[in-house]
N, C-alpha and C positions, 0 to 999 in steps of 0.2 A: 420516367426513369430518373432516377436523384443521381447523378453521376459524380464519383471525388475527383478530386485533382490528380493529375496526371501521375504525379508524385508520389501520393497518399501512402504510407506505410500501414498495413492491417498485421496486428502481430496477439500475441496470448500471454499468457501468466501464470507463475508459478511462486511459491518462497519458501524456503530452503526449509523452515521446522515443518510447514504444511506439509511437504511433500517428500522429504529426502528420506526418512527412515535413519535407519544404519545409524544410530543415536550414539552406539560405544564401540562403533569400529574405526580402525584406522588414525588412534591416536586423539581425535575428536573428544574435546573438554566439555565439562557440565554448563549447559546456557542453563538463565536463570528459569524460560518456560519447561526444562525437565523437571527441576525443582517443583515447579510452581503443580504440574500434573501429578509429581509424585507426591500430594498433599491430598488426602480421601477426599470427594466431595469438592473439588473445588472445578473440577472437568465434570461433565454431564458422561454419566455413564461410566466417571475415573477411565474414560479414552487417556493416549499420551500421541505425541509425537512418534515412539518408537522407531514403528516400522514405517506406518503413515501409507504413502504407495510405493514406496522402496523405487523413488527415483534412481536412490543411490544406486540401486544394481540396474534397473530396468531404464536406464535414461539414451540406449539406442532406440530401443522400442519409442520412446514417447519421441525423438525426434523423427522417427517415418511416420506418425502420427502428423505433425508438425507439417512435414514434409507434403503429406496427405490435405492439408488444410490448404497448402500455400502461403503462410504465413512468410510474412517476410522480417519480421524481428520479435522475438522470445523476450520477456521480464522475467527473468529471474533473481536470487538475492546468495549472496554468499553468504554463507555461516561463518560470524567472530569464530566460535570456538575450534571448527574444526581449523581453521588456518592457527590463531595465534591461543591455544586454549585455553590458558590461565589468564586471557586476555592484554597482557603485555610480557613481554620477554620472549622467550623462546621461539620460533616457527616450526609449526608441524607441516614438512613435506609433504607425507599423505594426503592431509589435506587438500596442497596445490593438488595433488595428482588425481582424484576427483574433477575439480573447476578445470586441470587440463583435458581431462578426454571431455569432459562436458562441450565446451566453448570448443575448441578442434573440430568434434563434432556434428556443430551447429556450424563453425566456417566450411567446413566440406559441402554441408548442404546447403549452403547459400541463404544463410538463415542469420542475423544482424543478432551479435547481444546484447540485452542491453542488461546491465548489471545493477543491483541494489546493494550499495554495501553493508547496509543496517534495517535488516524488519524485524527488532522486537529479538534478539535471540541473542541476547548482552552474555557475554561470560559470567559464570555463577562466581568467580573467584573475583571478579572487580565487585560484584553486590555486596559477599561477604566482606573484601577487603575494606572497599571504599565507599561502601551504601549505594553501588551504581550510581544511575546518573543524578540523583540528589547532590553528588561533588563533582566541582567543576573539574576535578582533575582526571574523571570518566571520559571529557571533552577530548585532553590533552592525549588519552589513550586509545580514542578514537582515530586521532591522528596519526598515530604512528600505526596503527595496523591498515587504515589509508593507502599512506607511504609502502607498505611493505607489498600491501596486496596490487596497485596501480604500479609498481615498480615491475612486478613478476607480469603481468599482461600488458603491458607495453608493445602497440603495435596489433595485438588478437582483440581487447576489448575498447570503442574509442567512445561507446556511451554509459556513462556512468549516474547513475542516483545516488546520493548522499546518503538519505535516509525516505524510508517511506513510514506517513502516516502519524509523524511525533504528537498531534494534536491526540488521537486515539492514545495511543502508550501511553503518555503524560498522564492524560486522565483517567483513563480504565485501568491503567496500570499503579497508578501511583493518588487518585481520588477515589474512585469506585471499587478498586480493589480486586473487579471482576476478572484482570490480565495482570501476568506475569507481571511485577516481583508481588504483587498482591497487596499494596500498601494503601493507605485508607486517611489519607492526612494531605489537605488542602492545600496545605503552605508548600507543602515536597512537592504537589503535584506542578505546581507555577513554577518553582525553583527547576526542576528537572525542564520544561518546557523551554526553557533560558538556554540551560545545557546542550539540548538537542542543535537548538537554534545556533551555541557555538559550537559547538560539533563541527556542523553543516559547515559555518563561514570557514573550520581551521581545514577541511577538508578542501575547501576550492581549489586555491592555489597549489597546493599539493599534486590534487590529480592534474594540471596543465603542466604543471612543469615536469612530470614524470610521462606527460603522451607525448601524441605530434599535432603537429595539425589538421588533422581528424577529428582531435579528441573533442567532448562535448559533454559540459555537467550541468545536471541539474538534480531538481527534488521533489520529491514527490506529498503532495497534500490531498487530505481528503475535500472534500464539500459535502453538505447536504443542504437542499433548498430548505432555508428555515424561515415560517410563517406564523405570523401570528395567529394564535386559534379563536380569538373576536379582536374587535377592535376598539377592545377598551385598553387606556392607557398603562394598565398593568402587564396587559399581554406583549402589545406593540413594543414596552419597555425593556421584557423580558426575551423577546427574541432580537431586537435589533443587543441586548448582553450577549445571548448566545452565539448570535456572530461574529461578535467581537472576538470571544472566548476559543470559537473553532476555526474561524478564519481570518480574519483582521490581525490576532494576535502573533499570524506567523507571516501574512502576506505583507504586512506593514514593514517592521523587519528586515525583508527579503527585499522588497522593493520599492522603500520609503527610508529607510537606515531609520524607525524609530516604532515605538509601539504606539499602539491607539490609545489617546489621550482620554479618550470614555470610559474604557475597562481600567485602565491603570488605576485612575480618579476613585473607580468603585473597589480594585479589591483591596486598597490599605494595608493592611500587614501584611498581607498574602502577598502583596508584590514580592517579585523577585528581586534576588541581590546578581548586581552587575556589576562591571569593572568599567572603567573609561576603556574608549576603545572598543566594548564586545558588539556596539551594535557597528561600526565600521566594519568589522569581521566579517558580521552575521551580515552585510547588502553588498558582499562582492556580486561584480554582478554573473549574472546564470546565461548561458545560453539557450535551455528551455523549463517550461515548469511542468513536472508531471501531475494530472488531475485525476483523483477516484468522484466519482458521480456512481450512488445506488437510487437515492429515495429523498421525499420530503419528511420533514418534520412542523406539525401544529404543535404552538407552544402556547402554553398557558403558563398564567405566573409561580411563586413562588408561595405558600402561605402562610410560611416563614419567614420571608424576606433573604432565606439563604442564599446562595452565590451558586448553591451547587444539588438543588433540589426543582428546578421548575420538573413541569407535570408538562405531557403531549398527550394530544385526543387522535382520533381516528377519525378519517374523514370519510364522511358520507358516501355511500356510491363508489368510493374508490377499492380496485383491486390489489391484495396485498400479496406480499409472497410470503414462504416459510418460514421468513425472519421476521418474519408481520411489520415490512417494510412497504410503507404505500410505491404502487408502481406513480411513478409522478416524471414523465420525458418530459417534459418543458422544463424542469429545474436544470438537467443539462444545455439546454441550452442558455437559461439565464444564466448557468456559472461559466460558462464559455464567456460571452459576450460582456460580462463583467470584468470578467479575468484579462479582455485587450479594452477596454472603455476607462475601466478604473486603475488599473496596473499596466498597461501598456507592456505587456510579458511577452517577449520579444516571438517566444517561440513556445505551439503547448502538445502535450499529448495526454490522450488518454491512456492511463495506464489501467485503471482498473474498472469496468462496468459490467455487472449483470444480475443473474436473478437466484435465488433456492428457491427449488421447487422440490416436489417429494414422486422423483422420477422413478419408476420401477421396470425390471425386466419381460417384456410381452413372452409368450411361448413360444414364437419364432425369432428369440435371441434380440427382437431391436428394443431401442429405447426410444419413445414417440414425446416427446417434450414441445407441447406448441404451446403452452404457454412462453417460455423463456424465447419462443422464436419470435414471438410478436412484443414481448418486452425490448429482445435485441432492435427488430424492427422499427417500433418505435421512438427506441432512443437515437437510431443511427439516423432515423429523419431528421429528430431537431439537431445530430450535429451536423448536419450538410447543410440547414438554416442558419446553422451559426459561423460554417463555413464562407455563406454566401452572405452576413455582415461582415463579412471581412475579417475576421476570425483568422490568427497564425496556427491552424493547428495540421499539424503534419503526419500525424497519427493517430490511430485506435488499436488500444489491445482490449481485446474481451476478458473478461475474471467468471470461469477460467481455462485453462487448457484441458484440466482434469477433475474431479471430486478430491477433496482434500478434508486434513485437519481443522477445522472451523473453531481453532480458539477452544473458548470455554462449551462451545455445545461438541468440542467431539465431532467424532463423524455422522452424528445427526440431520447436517445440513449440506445439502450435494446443490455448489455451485458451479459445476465441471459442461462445457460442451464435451467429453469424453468421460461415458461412465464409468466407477473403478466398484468392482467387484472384490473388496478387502479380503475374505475369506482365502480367494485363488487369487487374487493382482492382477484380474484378467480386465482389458480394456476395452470400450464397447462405444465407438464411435456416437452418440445421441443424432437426431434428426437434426438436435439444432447445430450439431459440428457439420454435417451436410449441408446444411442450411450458409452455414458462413462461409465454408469453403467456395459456395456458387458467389456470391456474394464480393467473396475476395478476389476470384478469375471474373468478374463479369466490372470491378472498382465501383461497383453502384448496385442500387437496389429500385426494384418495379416498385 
């Protein structure tokens, strides 16, 4: 039996465009991923956010769900728009009063929030106005709705996330073109990464001086185990860039006050523009880091020499899932034991881990998913090895509570321990939500 520590928080996830619906009720402003869906062809299938699984109305149901699992803390993320919708000025009440029966209703059931205040779901009107976060003044705007939102839960919400995933937006959003605002230009993509990064640092102090001492911030990054795919020195060369580029270049930052001297050296113009001062901002320090672990990546080089073109192969023998992501559990535990060896990060959680698989309804109503059960299995061993190096990590949340909006594939891709039945919103517990639930009453696994 792999038993966690006594302590051990096991909790789930959600975020706000994935799952809330209710797009233009209740005063709620244009984020830029409505735009960005309302463009033909740029969503698989022209899917949107709209309805999504209408958390907004259905969000008692999903907490006895919750409740049902035993979860003991919820990820979720507030939406800029509907609180501040033109992204500065005004406050939209309605908005709080959503996030209040939400969060009420998760303290009734003894259920921990933990809040995101930014995944990806920028106001349309600061894009238009200000070019989003290409201007640092997007940072500054950040901040005040910060302020506005930590000032109204003062006391109900004492764990906060800055921002999750800026490595992802930056670049898919503002390189590859494939995410929300859809921009396709190198130099914006590094600049906005900057942004993010001061985002984060102008957000610290803000949320502490507005809690108590409860309160507890931190942020959220992704990882992927990134390998060379031989070991000639073009490859080696181009994944230890790629690390730089997805995680170096935020974790240095955060808990170094400086960027990695490698990648700076190589991108040249593409550097970003800084001000004295932003990286003092940007390594206030956190009191935990939150970590996404899905999969590895083999990299092979570039045949260009571009910055922003390496090539990945598939590896041999390995199992992939719907997002033709290699299953790879031992990279979780390398980014764990990385994350306290080379960052000394005081404190970590897993916020986001799991699998797409292309789960369907049997004739007697269940959903049987043992792939995703033996994914979870196996990742959750190497985090009790990484536990047992001595590893600060104080929780797990699975990704995810429910099937959701998957981005640019639409609802194609069902990463949910709980099936959603779009057509009716009807909810269908999976074997592997049963599966976790034992799991979570037993703080261990056989």
């Amino acid at each position: 039996m792999a038993q966690f520590p006594e302590h051990f928080r096991w909790g789930a996830g959600t975020y706000s465009y994935q799952v809330e619906g209710a797009a233009n009720e209740d005063g709620r402003g244009e984020s830029i991923w409505d735009r960005f869906c309302s463009i033909p062809g740029t969503i698989l299938n022209n899917d949107t956010g709209l309805v999504a699984c209408d958390h907004y109305h259905r969000y008692p149901e999903d907490i006895r769900i919750m409740q049902e699992l035993g979860i003991h803390l919820y990820n979720f993320s507030i939406a800029w728009p509907r609180i501040v919708p033109t992204g500065r000025g005004k406050v939209n009440p309605r908005g709080f009063d959503f996030y209040d029966r939400l969060v009420d209703g998760l303290l009734e059931a003894g259920i921990e929030p933990y809040a995101t205040l930014y995944h990806w779901d920028l106001p349309q009107a600061l894009q238009d106005e200000l070019g989003g976060w290409q201007s640092r003044e997007t940072a500054y705007a950040f901040a005040e709705y910060v302020d506005i939102v930590s000032r109204h839960f003062k006391g109900r919400i004492h764990n906060w996330l800055t921002l999750n995933e800026p490595a992802v937006t930056a670049f898919e959003g503002h390189e590859d073109g494939i995410h929300a605002p859809g921009i396709k230009d190198a130099r914006i993509a590094w600049q906005t990464s900057h942004h993010f990064l001061l985002a984060h640092g102008l957000a610290v102090p803000i949320l502490r001086a507005n809690g108590d001492e409860q309160t507890r911030v931190g942020i959220t990054l992704n990882f992927t185990q990134i390998d060379p795919a031989t070991q000639s020195p073009e490859d080696q060369a181009a994944a230890r860039f790629l690390d730089g580029k997805l995680h170096r270049w935020f974790l240095d930052p955060l808990f170094r006050g400086e960027y990695p001297a490698d990648v700076l050296s190589q991108l040249g113009e593409l550097a970003p523009k800084t001000e004295p001062g932003d990286l003092e901002i940007i390594a206030r320090p956190l009191d935990f880091l939150g970590a996404n672990y899905y999969t590895r990546s083999l990299v092979t080089h570039s045949p260009t020499g571009s910055l922003s073109d390496f090539g990945s192969v598939r590896a041999e023998g390995s199992e992939y899932t719907e997002m033709d992501w290699e299953v790879h559990p031992r990279g979780i535990y390398t980014m764990l034991v990385r994350l306290h060896r080379e960052y000394h990060v005081p404190q970590v959680y897993i916020v986001e881990n799991g699998a797409a698989f292309a789960d369907t309804v049997s004739e007697d109503g269940r959903v049987d998913d043992p792939r995703r059960i033996h994914y979870l299995r196996e990742h959750l061993l190497q985090v009790h090895a990484a536990i047992a190096e001595g590893v600060p990590l104080a929780g797990y949340s699975v990704w995810s509570l429910m099937d959701n909006f998957e981005w640019s594939l639409g609802y194609s891709k069902r990463f949910g321990i709980t099936y959603i039945d779009y057509p009716t919103q009807k909810r269908i517990l999976k074997a592997s939500g049963y599966w976790y639930r034992d799991v979570i009453a037993a703080n261990g696994l056989s």
